[in-house]
C-alpha positions as CSV (number, residue, x, y, z in Angstrom):
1,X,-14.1,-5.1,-25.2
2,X,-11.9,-6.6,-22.5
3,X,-8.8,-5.5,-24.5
4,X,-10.0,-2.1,-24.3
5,X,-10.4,-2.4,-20.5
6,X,-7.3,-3.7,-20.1
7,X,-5.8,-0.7,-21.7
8,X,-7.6,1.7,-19.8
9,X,-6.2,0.2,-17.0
10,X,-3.0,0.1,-17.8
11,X,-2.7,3.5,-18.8
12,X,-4.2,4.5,-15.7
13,X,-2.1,1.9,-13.4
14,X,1.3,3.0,-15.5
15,X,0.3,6.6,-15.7
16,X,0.1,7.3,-11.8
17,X,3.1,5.5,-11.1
18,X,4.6,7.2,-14.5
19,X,3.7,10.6,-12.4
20,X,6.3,9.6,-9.8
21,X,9.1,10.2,-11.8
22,X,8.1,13.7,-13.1
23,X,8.9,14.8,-9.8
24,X,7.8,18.7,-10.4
25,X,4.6,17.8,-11.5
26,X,4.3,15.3,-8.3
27,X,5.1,17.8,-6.3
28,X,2.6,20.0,-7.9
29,X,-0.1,17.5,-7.1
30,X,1.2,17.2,-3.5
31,X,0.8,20.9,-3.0
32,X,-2.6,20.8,-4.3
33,X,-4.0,17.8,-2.6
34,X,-1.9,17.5,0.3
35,X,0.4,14.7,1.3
36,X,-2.3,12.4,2.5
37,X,-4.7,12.9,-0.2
38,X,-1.9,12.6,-2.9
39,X,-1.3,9.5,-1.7
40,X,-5.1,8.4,-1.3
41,X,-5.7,9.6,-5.0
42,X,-2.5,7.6,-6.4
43,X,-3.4,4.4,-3.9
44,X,-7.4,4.3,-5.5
45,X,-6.0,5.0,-8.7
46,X,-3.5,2.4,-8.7
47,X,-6.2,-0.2,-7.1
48,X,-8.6,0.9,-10.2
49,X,-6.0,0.3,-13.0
50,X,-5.4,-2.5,-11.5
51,X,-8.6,-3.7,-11.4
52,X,-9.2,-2.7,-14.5
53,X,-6.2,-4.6,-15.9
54,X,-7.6,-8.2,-14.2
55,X,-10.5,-7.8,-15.4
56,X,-10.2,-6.6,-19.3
57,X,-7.4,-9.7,-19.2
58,X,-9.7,-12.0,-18.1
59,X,-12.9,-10.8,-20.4
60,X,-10.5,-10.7,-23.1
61,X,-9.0,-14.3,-22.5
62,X,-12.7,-15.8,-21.9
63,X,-13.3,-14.4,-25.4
64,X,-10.8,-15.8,-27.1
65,X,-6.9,-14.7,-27.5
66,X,-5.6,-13.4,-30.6
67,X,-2.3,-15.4,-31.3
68,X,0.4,-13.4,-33.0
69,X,3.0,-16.0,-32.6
70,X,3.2,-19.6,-31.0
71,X,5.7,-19.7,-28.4
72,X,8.1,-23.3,-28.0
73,X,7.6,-25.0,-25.4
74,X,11.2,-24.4,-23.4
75,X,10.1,-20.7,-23.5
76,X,7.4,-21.4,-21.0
77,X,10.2,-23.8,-19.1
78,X,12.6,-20.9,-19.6
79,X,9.5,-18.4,-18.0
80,X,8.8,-20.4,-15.0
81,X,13.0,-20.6,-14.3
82,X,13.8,-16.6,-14.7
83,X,10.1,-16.0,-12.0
84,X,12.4,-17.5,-9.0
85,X,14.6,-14.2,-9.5
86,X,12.5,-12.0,-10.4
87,X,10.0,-12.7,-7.3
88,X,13.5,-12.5,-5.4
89,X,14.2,-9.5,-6.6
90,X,11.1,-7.8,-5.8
91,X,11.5,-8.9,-2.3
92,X,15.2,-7.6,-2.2
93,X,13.5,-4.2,-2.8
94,X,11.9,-4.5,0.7
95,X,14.3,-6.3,2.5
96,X,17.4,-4.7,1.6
97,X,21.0,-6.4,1.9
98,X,23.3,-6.5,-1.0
99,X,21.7,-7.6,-3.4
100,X,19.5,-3.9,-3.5
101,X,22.7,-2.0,-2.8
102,X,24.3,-3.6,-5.9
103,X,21.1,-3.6,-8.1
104,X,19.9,0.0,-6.4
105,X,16.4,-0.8,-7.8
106,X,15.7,-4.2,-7.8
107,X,12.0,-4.0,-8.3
108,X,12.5,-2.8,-11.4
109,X,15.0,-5.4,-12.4
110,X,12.1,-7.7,-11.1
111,X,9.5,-6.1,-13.3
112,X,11.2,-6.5,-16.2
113,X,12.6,-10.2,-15.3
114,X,9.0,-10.6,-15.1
115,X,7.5,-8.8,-18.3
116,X,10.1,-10.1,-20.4
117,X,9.8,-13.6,-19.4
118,X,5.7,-14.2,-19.8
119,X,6.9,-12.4,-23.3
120,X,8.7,-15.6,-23.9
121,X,6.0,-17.8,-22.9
122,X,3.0,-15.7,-24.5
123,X,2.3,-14.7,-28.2
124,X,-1.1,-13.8,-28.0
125,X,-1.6,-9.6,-29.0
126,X,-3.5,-9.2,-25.4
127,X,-0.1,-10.7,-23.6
128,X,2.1,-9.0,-25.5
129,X,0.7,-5.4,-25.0
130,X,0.0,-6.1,-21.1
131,X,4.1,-7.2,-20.5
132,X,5.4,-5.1,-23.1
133,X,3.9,-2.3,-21.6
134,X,5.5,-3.5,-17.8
135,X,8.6,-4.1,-19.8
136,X,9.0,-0.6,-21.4
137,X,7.4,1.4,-18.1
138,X,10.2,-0.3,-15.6
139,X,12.8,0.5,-18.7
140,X,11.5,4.1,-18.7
141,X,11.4,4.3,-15.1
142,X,14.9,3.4,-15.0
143,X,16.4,5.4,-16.9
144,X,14.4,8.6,-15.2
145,X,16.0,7.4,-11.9
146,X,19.1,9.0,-13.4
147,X,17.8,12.2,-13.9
148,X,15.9,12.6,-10.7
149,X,16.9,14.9,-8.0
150,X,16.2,11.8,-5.2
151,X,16.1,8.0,-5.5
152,X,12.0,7.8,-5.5
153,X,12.2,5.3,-2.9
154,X,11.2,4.7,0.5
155,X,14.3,5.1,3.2
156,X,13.8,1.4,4.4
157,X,17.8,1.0,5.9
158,X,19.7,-1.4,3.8
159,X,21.5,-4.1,6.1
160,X,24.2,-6.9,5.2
161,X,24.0,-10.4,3.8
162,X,21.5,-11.8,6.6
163,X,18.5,-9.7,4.8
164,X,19.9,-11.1,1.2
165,X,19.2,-14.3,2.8
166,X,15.8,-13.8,4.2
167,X,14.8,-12.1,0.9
168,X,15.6,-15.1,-0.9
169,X,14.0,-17.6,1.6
170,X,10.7,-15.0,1.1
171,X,10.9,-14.8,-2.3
172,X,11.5,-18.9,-2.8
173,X,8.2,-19.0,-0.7
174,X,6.2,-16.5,-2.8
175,X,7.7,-18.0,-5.9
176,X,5.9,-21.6,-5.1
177,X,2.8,-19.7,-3.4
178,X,2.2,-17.6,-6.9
179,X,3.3,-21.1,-9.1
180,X,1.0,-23.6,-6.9
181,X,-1.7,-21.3,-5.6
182,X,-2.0,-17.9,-7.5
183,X,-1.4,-18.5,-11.0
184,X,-3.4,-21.2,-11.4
185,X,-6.4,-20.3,-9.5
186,X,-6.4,-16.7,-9.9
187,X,-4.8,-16.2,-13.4
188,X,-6.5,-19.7,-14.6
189,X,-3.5,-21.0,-16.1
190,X,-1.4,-23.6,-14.5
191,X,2.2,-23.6,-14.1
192,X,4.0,-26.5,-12.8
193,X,2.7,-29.9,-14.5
194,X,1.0,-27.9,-17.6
């Protein structure tokens, strides 16, 4: 049953912000609802998939996970090394120096860093269809960035090398706080020491 939660809320979580990108069909919706309730609508539906994701995860992991494969144990050393970029990245997307001009999307860079490393460390069928389904949604997102009309981002001004270095000091900071505090707690799984 938590599987099937999960799912639901991934394809609601992935479907909203798979809506973004068909950006006729956004704008559609943003004729229809408004500005402010499109965004209300995508924000709740967001939360809920999300939601939905924790919790079918965690139901489904409390039940007992179906291993496909068994992992090594330098995939899970190779996992926690590639999260210090990718939580770097995600920060670049906000606080924008060169490394988002060069990368021009660097959350999705992070996403995938992200999906594609806890599918090294994770060969359970509940692990593999929650990254794998990041992984292939940031690789599809991607690739419609080149078709789009805009760049689907917010207009946050990109500065120089100073905000590359805050972004990593940030992301160095949220790296440890999701290792030492997050993951371990919240997820139940322990990083660092496991």
């Amino acid at each position: 049953m938590g599987l099937l939660v999960m799912i639901l809320g991934l394809i609601l979580f992935l479907g909203v912000h798979t809506l973004t990108t068909q950006r006729e069909l956004r704008a559609r919706f943003v004729v229809s609802m408004g500005e402010g309730g499109y965004k209300i609508g995508y924000a709740l539906a967001s939360i809920a998939g999300l939601v939905l994701i924790v919790r079918g995860f965690a139901d489904y992991r409390a039940a007992g996970m179906w291993d496909v494969w068994s992992p090594p144990t330098a995939f899970k050393h190779i996992t926690v090394a590639l999260m210090l970029p990718a939580v770097i990245l995600v920060v670049a997307s906000y606080i924008r120096g060169r490394i988002y001009a060069t990368l021009k999307h660097p959350m999705l860079a992070g996403v995938k860093l992200w999906a594609a490393a806890h599918l090294l460390a994770n060969g359970d069928i509940g692990s593999i269809i929650l990254f794998g389904s990041f992984l292939g949604w940031a690789v599809f997102d991607r690739i419609s960035l080149k078709h789009r009309p805009d760049a689907g981002a917010p207009p946050i001004p990109v500065g120089g090398p100073g905000n590359d270095l805050i972004a990593i000091a940030v992301g160095i900071v949220a790296y440890l706080a999701l290792a030492f505090a997050f993951h371990p707690v919240v997820i139940g799984v322990p990083v660092v020491g496991a």
